[in-house]
N, C-alpha and C positions, 0 to 999 in steps of 0.2 A: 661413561654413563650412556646406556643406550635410551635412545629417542621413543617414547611410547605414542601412538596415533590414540589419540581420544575420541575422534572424530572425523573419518576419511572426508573428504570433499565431497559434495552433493554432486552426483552426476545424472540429476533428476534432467531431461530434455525440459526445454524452458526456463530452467531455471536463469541467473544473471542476467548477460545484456538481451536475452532473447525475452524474458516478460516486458522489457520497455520496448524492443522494436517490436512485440507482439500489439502495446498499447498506442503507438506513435500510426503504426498502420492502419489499427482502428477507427482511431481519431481520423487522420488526413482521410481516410475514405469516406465517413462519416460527412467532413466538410466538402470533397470535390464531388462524392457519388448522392448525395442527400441520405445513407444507412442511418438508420437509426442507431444512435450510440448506447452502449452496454448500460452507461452510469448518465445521471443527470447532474448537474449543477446544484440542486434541491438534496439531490442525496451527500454531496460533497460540504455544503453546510452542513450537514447532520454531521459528519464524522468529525468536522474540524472541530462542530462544537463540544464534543465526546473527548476529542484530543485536549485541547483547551481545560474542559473540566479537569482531564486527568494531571495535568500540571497543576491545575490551584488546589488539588486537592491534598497532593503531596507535600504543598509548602504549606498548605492550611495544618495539613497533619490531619484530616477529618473527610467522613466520607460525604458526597453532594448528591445533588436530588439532581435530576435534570428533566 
């Protein structure tokens, strides 16, 4: 039986460990240079609380307000 490719590997540049070292350099410059950082703390609540919803909502079975 031959092997069918469904989906070749992503050979997008950045893609894998190059978006975290892209974010890690971010950061560390952010704290040794004073850069302003891309993302805030304010917005990282937002998303966890969006994450979060979507896990109760799945085991509620029912869609949430937020």
């Amino acid at each position: 039986m031959k092997a069918e490719i469904l989906l070749p590997p992503d050979q997008h540049k950045g893609f894998g460990g190059d978006c975290t070292h892209a974010l890690q350099s971010h950061v560390v410059s952010g704290l040794l240079c004073g850069t302003l950082l891309e993302n805030t703390a304010e917005g990282y609540l937002k998303v966890i609380e969006i994450e979060n919803a979507i896990y109760r909502s799945a085991m509620e079975g029912c869609k949430l307000e937020l």
